[in-house]
C-alpha positions in Angstrom: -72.0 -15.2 65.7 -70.4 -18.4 67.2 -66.9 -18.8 68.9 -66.2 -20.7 65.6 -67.3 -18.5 63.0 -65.0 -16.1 64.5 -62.0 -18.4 64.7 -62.6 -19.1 61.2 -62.7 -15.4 60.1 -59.6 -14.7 61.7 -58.0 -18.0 60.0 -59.1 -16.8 56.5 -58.0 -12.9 57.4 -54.5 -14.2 58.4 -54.2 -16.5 55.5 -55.0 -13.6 53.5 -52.3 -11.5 54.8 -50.1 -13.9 54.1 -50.8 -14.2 50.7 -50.9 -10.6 50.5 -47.2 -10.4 51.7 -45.8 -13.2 50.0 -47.5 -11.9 46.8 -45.7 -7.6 47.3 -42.0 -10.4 48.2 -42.7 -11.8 44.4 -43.1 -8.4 43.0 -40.7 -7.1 44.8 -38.1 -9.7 43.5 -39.6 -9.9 39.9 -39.0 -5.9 40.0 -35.2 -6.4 40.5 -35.5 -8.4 37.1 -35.1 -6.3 34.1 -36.8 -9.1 32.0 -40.0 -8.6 34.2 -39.7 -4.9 35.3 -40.3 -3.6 31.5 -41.9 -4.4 28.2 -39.4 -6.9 27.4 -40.8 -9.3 29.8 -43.5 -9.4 26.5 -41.1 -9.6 24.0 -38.0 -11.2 22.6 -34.3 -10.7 22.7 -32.5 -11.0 19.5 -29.3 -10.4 18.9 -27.0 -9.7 15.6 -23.3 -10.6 15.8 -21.0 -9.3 13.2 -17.0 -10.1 12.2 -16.1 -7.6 9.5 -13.3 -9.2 8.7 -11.7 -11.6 7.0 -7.7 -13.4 6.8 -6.4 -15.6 9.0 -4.1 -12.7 10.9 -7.7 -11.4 11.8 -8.2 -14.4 14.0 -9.6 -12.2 16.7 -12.7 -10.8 15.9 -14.5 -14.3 14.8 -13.1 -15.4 17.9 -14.7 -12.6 20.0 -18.0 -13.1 17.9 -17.7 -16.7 18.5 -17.2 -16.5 22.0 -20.5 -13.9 22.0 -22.6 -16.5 20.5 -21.8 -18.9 23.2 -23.1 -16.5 25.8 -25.8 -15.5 24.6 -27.3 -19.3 24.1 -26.0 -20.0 27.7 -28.3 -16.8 28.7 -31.1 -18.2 26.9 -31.4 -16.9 23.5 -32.6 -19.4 20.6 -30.6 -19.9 17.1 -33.6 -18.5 15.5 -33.2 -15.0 17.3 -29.4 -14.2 16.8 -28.2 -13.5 13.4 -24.3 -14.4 12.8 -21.9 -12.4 10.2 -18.8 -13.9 9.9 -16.4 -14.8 6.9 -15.8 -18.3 8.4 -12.2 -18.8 7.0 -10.4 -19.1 10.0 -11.3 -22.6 12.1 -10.4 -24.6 8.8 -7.7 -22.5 7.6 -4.9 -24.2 6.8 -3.0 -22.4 9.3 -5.0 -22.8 12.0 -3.0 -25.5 14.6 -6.1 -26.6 16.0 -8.6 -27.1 12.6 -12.2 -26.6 13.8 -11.5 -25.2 16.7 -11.3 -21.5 17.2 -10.1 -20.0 21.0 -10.5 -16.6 22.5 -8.0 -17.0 25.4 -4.7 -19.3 25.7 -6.2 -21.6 27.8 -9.6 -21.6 26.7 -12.2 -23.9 24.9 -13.8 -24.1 21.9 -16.1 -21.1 21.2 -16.9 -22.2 17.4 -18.8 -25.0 18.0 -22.6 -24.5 17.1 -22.5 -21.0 15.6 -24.9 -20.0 12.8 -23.4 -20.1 9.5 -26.0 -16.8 8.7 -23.7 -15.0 6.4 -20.4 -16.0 5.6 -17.9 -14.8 3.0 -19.1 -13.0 -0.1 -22.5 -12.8 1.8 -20.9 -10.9 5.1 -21.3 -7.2 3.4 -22.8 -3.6 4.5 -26.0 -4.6 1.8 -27.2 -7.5 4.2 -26.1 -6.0 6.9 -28.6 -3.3 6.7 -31.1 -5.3 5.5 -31.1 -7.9 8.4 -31.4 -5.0 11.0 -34.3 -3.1 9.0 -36.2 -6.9 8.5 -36.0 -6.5 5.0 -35.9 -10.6 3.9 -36.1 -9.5 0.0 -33.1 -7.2 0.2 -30.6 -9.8 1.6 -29.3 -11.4 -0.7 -27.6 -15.2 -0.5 -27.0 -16.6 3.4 -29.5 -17.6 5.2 -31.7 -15.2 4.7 -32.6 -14.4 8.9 -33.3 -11.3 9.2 -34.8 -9.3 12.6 -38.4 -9.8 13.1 -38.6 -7.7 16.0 -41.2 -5.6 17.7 -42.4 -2.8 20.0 -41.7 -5.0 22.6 -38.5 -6.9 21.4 -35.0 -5.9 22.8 -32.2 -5.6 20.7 -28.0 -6.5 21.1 -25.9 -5.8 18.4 -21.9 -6.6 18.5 -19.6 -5.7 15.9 -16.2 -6.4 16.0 -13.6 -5.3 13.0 -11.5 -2.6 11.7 -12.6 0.9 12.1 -11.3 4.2 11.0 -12.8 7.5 11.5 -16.2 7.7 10.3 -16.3 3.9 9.5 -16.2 0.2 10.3 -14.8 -2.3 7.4 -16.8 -5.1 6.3 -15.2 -7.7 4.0 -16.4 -7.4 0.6 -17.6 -3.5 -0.7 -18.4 -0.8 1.3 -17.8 -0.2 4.6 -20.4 0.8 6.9 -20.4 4.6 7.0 -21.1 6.4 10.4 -24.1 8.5 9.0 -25.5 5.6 7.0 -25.7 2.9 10.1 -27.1 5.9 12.3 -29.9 6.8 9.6 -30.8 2.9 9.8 -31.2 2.9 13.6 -33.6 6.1 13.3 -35.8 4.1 10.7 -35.7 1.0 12.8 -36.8 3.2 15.5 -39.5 5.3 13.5 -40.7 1.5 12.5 -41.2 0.5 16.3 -38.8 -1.9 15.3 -37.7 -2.9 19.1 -38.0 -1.7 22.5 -34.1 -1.0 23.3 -31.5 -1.6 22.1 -27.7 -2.1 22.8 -24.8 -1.9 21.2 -21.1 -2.8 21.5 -18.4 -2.0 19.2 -15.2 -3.2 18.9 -12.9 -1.1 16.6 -10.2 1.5 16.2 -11.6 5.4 16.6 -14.9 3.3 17.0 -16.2 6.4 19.3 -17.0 8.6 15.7 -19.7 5.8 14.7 -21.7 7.7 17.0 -20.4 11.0 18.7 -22.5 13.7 17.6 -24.6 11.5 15.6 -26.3 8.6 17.7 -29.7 10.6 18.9 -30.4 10.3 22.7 -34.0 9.4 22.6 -34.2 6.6 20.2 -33.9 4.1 23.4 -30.4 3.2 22.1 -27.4 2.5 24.2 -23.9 2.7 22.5 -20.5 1.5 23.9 -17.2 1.7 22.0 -13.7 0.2 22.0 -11.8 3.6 21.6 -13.1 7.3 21.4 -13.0 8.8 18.1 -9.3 9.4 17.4 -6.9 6.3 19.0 -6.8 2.9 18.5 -8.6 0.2 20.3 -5.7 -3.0 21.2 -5.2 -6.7 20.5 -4.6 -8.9 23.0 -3.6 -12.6 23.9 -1.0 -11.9 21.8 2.4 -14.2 20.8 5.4 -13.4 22.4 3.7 -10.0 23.9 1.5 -11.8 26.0 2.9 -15.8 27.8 0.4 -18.0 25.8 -0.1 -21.6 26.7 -0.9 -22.2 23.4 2.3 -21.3 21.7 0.9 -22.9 18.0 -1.2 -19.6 17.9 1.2 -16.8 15.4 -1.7 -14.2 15.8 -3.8 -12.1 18.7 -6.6 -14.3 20.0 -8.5 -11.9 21.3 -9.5 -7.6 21.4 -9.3 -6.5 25.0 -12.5 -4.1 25.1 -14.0 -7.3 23.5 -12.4 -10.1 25.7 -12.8 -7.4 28.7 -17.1 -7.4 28.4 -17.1 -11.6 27.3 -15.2 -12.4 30.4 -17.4 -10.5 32.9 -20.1 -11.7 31.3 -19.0 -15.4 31.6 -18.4 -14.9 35.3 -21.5 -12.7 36.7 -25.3 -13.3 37.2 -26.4 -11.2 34.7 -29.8 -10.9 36.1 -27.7 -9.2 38.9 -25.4 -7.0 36.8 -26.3 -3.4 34.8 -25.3 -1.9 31.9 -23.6 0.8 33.8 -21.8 -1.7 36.1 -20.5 -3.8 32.9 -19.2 -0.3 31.7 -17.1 0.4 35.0 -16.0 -3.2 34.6 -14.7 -3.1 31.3 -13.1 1.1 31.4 -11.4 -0.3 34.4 -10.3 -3.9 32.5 -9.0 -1.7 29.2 -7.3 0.5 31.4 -9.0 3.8 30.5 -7.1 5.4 32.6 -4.0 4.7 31.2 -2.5 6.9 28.8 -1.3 3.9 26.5 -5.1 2.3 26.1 -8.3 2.9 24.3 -10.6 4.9 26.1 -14.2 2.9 25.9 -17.0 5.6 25.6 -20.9 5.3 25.8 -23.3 7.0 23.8 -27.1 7.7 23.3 -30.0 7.1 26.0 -28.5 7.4 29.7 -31.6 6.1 31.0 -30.4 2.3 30.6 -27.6 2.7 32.4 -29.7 1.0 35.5 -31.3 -2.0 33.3 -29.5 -5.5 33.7 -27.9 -7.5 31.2 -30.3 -10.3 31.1 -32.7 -7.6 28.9 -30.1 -8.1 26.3 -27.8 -11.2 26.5 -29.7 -13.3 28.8 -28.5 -14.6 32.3 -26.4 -18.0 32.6 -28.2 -20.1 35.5 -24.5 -21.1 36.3 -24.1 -17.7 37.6 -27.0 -16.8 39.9 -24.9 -17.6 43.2 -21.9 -15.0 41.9 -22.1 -11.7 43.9 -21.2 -9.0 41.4 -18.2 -7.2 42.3 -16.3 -4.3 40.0 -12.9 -5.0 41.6 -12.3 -8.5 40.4 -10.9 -7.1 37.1 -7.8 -5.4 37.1 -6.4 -3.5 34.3 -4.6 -5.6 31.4 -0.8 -5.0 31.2 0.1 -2.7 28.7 2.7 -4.7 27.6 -0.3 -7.6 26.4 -1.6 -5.0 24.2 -0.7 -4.3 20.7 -1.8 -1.9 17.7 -3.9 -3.6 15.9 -2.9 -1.7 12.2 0.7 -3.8 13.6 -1.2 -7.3 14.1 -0.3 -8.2 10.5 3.5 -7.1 10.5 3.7 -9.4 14.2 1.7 -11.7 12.1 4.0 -12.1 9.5 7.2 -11.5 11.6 6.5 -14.6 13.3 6.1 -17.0 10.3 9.3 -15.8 9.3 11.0 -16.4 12.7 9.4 -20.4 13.1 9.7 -21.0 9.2 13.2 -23.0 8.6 15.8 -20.5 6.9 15.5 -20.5 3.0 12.4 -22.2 3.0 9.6 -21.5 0.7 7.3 -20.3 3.4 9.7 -17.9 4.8 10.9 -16.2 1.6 7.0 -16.3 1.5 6.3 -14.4 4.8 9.7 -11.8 3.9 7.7 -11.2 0.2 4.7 -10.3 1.9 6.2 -8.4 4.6 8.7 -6.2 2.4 5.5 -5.8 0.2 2.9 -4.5 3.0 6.3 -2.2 4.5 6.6 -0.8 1.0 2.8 -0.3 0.4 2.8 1.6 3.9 5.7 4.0 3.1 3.7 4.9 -0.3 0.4 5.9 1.5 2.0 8.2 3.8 3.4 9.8 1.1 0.1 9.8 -0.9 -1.9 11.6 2.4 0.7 14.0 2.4 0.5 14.7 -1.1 -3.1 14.8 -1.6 -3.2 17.8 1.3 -1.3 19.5 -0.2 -2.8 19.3 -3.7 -6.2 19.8 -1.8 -5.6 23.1 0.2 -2.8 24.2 -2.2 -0.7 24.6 1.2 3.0 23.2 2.1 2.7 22.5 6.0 -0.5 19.9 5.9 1.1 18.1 8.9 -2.3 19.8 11.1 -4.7 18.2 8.8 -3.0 15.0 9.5 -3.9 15.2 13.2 -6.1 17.3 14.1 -9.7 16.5 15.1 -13.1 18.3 15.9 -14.1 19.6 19.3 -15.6 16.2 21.4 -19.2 16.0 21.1 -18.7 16.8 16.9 -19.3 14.6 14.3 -16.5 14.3 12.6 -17.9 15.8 9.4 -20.7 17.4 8.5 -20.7 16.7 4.2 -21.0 12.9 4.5 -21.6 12.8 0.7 -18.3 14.5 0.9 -16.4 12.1 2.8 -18.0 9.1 0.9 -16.8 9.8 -2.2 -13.0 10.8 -0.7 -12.7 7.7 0.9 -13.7 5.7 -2.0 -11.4 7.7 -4.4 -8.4 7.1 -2.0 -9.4 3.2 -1.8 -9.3 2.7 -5.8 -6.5 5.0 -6.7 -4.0 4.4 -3.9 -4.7 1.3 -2.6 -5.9 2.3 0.9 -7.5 -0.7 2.9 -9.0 -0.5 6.8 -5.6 -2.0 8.1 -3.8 0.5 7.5 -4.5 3.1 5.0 -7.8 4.4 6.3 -6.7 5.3 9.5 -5.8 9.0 7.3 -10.0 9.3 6.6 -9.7 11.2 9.6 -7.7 13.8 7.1 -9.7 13.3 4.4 -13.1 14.7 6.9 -10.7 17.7 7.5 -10.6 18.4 3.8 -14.6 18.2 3.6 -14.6 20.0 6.5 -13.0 23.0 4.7 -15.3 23.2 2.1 -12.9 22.3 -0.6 -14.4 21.1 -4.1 -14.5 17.6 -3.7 -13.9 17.1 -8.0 -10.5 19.4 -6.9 -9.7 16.9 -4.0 -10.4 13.8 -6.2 -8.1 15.0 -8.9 -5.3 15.3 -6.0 -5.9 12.5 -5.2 -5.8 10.5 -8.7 -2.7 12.7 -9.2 -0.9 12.1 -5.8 -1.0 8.0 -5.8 -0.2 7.4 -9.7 3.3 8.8 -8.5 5.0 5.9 -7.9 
């Protein structure tokens, strides 16, 4: 063979090992992308949002779900693949200072601009709910009508941020959503192949018993709460509690597990960031360690603790030169954070305090607070009373606060605890902001095997004592 043929051998050999190696660099960098490392580099991300509230005073959580929406469409998700549940009374309320507008920090910008109108008022309810998540567009009934058309391949985000209690979130209008119910509809969207993986993030008081001992560990779900199963989680960006520059506000912009995940998120490649890292980020933010806080708690498959973000909320190109760092977020001061069963009392308290003396609005705001003291002092009583009446014993104050060993659900006769709970709402008047927080004590009566027709009859008997 010729001097030449030779030389061009050796060319084409060395252009082929460079090829080689610059094709193992692409892999190697596509690898440390979670959207091309697994099957959801064939699928889609979708993503359902969820305010499960409604009333001005709840400013917060449409704020937080607001503020979600805008990061996932900066990560890359289209309108048509997140789903939006929110009442939708608060950017044109009449007491909002800044109308259209809706805020999740003092200083920052407008996070209601472009979000879905999916399901608002009547239409943001447990029914739909369910029905969006298992796909079922016959079952949902007014709204939009989007519902998840996921697959095998399809990853999954779902937010939720409201009222809880033990065993419960509140929605609205009708039925809460029941611990054992939302679990059962996650094992049938798994059973379907209805996604790939899925994530979730709650934001809500005892939020921790939506899942512990119930959420399944291999159902390729990941679970991450506000609180554990028997404290509050806490407002924040709140008046007077917190320095606002936007003093107009009367009511808590903001959750802090909520505010805690959406500001990392804002600031961090997300390409770049895991699930476990976010987690570490936002225990440390909430001050978890901190006896005064919420302790945020993970549940179900520990084997995404090492996937990145992007998988689930996308990545924000604005990002991708941030170095990921855990220590730029230091814990909040406990003195920002408030209770939020007390959010409508500060509420309240305030309009009093800015409304002129004598004034219509402030015998207003003094009605209305005298009215929700009044209605408080009477449920105490009624818990009280309906232990008793239940278990036929004088010291109940045990049943008030105890709680099942960690790693329990916290009941094991659902039907049980159902039909308490709904007694106790139409007979005394209980709501999620403030009465519920006892279902806690109503699982302990299930829990004891005590016949719920007695239990009902207490408690029919307990609140028509006026």
């Amino acid at each position: 063979m010729s001097s030449l043929g030779h030389f061009q051998i050796l060319v084409f050999l060395h252009a082929l090992l460079i090829f080689s190696a610059e094709s193992r660099k692409t892999h190697l960098v596509n690898d440390n992308d979670v959207e091309s490392s697994d099957k959801s580099a064939k699928g889609t991300r979708w993503a359902v949002l969820v305010a499960g509230s409604n009333d001005y005073s709840n400013y917060r959580h449409q704020a937080d779900i607001c503020h979600a929406y805008q990061i996932l469409r900066k990560g890359g998700l289209k309108d048509e693949n997140i789903i939006v549940f929110m009442y939708d009374d608060i950017a044109f309320s009449s007491e909002n200072p800044r109308p259209g507008v809706i805020i999740n920090k003092p200083d920052g910008e407008d996070v209601y601009k472009g979000v879905p109108k999916d399901y608002t008022e009547e239409t943001v309810n447990v029914e739909n709910f369910y029905n969006v998540l298992l796909g079922n567009e016959s079952g949902v009934t007014g709204g939009s009508g989007k519902v998840l058309k996921s697959g095998p391949n399809d990853n999954i985000f779902i937010y939720y941020a409201d009222h809880g209690a033990p065993g419960l979130l509140a929605m609205p209008n009708g039925d809460e959503v029941l611990a054992k119910d939302f679990n059962k509809v996650l094992e049938k969207m798994h059973k379907r192949k209805s996604y790939n993986k899925m994530v979730i993030y709650v934001e809500a008081c005892e939020s921790g018993s939506m899942f512990e001992g119930i959420l399944k560990k291999n159902l390729n779900i990941y679970a991450v709460t506000a609180a554990n199963s028997k404290e509050n989680s806490f407002g924040t960006y709140c008046p007077e509690s917190y320095t606002p520059s936007a003093p107009e506000f009367e009511t808590c912009l903001g959750d802090v597990f909520s505010i805690s995940w959406l500001e990392d998120s804002d600031l961090h490649d997300m390409s770049k960031e895991t699930l476990k890292q976010q987690y570490h980020v936002v225990k440390r933010r909430v001050g978890s360690d901190v006896e005064q806080t919420s302790h945020v708690c993970r549940f179900g498959t520990k084997e995404m603790l090492n996937d990145y973000l992007a998988s689930y909320i996308g990545r924000n190109p604005e990002n991708e030169n941030f170095t990921f760092t855990e220590s730029i977020s230091s814990p909040i001061s406990n003195s920002g954070l408030v209770n939020p069963r007390d959010i409508p009392l500060l509420y309240l308290q305030r309009k009093i305090q800015k409304a002129p003396m004598g004034s219509p609005e402030s015998k207003e705001a003094q009605k209305k607070l005298f009215d929700e003291m009044n209605h408080r002092k009477q449920i105490d009583q009624s818990i009280t009373e309906i232990l008793r009446l239940s278990v036929k014993q004088t010291n109940v104050l045990n049943l008030l606060t105890s709680t099942r060993t960690t790693g329990q659900p916290l009941v094991d006769d659902w039907d049980c605890f159902k039909t308490l709970v709904n007694s106790f709402k139409n007979h005394c008047g209980a709501t999620v902001n403030y009465g519920l927080k006892y279902t806690g004590a109503l699982a302990n009566i299930c829990n004891m095997g005590v016949d719920v027709k007695q239990t009902v009859s207490a408690i029919e008997q307990a609140c028509s004592i006026k």
